[in-house]
C-alpha positions as CSV (number, residue, x, y, z in Angstrom):
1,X,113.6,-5.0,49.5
2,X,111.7,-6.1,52.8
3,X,109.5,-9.1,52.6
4,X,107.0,-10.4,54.9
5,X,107.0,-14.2,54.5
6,X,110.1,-14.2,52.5
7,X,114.3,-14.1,54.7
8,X,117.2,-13.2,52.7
9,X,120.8,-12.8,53.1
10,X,123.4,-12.7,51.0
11,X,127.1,-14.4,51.3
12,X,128.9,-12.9,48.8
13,X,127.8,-13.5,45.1
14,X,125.2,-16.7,47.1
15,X,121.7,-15.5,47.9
16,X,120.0,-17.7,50.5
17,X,116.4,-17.5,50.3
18,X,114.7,-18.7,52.6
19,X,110.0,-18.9,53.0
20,X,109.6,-17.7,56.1
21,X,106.1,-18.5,57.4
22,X,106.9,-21.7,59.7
23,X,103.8,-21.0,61.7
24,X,101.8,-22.4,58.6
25,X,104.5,-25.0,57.4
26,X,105.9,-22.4,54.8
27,X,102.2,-22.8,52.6
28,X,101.3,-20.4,49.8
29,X,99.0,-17.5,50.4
30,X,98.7,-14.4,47.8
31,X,101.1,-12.5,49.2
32,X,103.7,-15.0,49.6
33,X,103.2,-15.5,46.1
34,X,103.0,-12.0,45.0
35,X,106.6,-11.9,47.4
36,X,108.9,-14.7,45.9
37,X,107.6,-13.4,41.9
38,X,109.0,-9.7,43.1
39,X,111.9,-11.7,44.8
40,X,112.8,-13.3,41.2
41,X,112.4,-10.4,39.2
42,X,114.5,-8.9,41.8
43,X,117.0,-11.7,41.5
44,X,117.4,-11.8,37.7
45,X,118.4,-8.3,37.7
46,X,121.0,-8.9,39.7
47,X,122.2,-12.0,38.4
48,X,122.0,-10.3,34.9
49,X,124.5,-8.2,36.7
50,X,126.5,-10.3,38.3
51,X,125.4,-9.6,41.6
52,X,124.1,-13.1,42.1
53,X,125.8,-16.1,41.1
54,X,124.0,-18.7,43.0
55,X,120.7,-18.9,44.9
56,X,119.7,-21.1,47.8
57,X,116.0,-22.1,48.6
58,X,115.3,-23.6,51.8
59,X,112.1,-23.2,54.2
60,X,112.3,-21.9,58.0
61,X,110.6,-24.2,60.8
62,X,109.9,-28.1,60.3
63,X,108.6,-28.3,56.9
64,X,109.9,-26.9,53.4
65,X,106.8,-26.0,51.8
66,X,103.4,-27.6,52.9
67,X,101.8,-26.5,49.7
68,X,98.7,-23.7,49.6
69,X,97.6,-22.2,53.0
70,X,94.6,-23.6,54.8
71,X,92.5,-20.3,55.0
72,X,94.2,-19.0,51.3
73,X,92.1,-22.1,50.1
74,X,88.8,-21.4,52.2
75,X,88.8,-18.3,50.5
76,X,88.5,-19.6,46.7
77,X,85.6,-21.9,47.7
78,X,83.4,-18.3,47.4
79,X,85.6,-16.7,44.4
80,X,84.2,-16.9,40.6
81,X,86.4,-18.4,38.1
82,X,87.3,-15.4,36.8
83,X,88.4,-14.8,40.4
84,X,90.2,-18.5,40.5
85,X,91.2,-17.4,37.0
86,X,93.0,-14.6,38.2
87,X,95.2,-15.9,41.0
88,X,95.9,-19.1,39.3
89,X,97.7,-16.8,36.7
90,X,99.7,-15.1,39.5
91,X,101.2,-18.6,40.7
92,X,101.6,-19.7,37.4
93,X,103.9,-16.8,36.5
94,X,105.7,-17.2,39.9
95,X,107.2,-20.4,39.1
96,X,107.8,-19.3,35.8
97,X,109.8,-16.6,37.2
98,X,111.7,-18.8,39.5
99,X,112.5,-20.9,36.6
100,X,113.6,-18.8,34.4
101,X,116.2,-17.4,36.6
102,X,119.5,-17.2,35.3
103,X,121.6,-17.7,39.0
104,X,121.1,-21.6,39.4
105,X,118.7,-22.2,42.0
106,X,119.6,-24.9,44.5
107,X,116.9,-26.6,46.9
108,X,117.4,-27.5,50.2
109,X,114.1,-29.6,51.5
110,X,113.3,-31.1,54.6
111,X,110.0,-32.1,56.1
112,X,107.7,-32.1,53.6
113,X,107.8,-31.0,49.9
114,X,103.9,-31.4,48.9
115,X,101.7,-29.4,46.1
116,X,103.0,-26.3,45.3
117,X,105.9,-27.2,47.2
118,X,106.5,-30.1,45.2
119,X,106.5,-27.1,42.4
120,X,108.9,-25.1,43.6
121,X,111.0,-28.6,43.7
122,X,110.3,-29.2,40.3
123,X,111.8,-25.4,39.4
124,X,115.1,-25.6,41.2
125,X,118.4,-26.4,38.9
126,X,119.5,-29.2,41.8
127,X,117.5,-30.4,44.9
128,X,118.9,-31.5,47.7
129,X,116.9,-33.5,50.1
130,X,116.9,-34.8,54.3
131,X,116.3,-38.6,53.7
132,X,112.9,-38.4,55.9
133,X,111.0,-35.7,53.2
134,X,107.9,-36.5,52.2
135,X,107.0,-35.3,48.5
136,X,103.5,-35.0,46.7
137,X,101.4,-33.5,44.0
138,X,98.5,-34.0,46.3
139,X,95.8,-31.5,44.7
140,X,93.9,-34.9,43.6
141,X,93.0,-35.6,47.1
142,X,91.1,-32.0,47.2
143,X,89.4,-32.7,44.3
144,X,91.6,-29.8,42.2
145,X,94.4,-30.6,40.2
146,X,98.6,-29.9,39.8
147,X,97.7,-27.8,37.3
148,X,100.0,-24.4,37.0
149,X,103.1,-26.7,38.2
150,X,102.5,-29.2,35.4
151,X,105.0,-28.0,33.1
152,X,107.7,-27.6,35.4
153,X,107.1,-31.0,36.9
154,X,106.3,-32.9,34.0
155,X,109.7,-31.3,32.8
156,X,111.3,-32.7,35.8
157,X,109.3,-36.4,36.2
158,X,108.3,-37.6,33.1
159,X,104.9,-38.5,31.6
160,X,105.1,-41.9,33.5
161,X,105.6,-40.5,36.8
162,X,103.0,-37.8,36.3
163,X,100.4,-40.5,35.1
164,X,100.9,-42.5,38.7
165,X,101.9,-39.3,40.7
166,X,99.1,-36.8,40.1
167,X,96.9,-39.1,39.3
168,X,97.4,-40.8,43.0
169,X,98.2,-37.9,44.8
170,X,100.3,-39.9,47.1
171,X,103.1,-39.0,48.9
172,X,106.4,-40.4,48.3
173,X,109.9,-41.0,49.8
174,X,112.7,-38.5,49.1
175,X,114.2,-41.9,47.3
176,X,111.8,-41.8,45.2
177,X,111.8,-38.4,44.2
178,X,115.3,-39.1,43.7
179,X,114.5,-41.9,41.6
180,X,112.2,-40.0,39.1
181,X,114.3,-36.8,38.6
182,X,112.9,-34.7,41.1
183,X,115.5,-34.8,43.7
184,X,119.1,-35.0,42.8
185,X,121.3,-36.0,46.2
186,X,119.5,-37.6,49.7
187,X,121.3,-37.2,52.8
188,X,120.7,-37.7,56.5
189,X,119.4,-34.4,57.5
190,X,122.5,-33.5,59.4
191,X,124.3,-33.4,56.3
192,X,121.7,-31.5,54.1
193,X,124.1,-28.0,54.2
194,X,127.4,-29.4,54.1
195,X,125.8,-31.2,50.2
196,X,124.0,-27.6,49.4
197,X,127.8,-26.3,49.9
198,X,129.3,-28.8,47.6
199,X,127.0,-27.9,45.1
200,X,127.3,-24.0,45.5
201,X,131.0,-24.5,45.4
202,X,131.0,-26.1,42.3
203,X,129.0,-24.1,40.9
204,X,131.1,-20.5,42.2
205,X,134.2,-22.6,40.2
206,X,131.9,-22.7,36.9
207,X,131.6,-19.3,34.2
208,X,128.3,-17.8,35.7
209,X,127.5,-16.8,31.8
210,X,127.8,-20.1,30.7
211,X,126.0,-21.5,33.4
212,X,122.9,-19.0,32.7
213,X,123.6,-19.8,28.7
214,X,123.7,-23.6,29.2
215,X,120.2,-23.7,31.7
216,X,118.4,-21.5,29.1
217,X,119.7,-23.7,26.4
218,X,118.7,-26.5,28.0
219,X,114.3,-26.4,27.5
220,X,115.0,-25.1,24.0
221,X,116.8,-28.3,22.8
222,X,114.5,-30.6,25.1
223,X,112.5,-33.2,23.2
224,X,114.1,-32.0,19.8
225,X,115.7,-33.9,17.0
226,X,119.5,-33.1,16.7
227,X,118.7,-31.7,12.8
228,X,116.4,-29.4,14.3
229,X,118.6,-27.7,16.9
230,X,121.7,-28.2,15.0
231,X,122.3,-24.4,13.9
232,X,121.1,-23.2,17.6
233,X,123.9,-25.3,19.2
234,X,126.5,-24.8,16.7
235,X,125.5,-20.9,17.1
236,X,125.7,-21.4,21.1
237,X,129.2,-22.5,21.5
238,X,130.4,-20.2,19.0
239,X,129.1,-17.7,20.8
240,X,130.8,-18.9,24.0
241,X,134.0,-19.4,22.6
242,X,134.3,-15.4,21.3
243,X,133.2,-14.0,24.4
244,X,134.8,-12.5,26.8
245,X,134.1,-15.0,29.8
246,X,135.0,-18.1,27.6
247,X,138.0,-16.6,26.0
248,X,139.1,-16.2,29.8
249,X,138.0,-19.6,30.9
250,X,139.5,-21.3,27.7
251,X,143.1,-19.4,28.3
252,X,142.4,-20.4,32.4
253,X,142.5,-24.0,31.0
254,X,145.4,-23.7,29.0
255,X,147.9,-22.1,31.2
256,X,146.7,-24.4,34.2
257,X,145.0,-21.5,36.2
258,X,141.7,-20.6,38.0
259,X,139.5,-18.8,35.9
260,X,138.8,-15.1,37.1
261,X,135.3,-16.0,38.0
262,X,136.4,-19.1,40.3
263,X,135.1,-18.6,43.9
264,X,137.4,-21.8,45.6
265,X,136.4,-21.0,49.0
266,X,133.6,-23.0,50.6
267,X,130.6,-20.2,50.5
268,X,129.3,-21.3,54.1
């Protein structure tokens, strides 16, 4: 599939995805929306197959993801709400769709990582940021609100953070991201692929059904009691442990050999 504001290539079983509109800092307009939602309905077909084990999301130019585009916004100031309505909807179910991937997806941000860039953040598996990015739910200082990235970043944060983040609007360090959950590893950014590659290798060693069984596992035990998801995990690993993938991982373990799935080359 061709994109406009979207790159791709492909390493083997790693998709690198990468916005491609550095012109505008990589901000959101319809169509790049209405591009990385096809992309991830794209993807989650493939990774259902197999095809994709591991996805990489990193922004062209100076800047990860400035947040919504300049003349995108001047453009809502005349819709209704219906209108508002409608393409709040379309974001809202593009993150969703990037969430619910099955492939882990990994960010790699520099530059800046603000609004609905902080979003996209707040969806990857593991984030992976250049010590100088700046991060913000900034839609305060507009007069709007984070509103369709809530759950995911609330998910991510915390209340407590989202009570002094979005409430503020004000940017903050990658260490601080790092500190609330939103960023997982800060390097200098001449180390930001080599830590990506660590973290794609591990994963390329790890059963790629398990790891798409263990991230959707993951909100459906969130913020239960252990009696209430007691028969769901029990079920889960069951589950595992019959199938074909864990019976081979399992036996792997035992006779002290890779598994079949286990990638040990460095991807990049």
């Amino acid at each position: 599939m061709k994109y406009q504001y979207l790159a791709t290539r492909s390493e083997g079983p790693v998709e690198y995805l990468t916005l491609n509109r550095p012109d505008v800092r990589n901000a959101f307009n319809e169509q790049m929306i209405a591009e990385l939602t096809a992309w991830a309905h794209d993807g989650r077909a493939r990774a259902s197959r197999g095809e994709v084990r591991v996805v990489v999301l990193s922004g062209a130019g100076k800047t990860f993801c400035a947040g919504a585009d300049v003349t995108w916004m001047a453009k809502t100031i005349a819709y209704t709400e219906d209108e508002n309505l409608r393409d709040a909807t379309a974001a809202s179910q593009m993150f969703a769709a990037l969430d619910e991937l099955p492939a882990p997806l990994v960010g790699r941000i520099h530059g800046a990582a603000l609004g609905g860039g902080a979003g996209l953040a707040a969806v990857c598996d593991m984030v992976v940021a250049d010590e100088q990015a700046a991060f913000g739910f900034t839609e305060v200082k507009l007069g709007i609100l984070p509103a369709v990235i809530s759950p995911f970043a609330i998910a991510k944060i915390g209340v407590s953070a989202a009570r002094e983040l979005f409430l503020t609007g004000a940017r903050f360090t990658a260490a601080r991201a790092k500190e609330i959950g939103l960023v997982h590893a800060v390097v200098p950014a001449q180390e930001l692929d080599n830590t990506v590659a660590r973290y794609v290798h591990e994963l390329l060693t790890a059963g790629p059904e398990a790891i798409a069984a263990a991230k959707a596992l993951i909100p459906t035990v969130a913020g239960r009691g252990t009696g209430e998801v007691r028969t769901i995990t029990a079920s889960a690993i069951a589950e595992r442990r019959v199938s074909k993938e864990g019976q081979e991982g399992l036996r792997a373990f035992l006779e002290k050999r890779k598994a079949a799935w286990s990638v040990s080359k460095d991807p990049r």
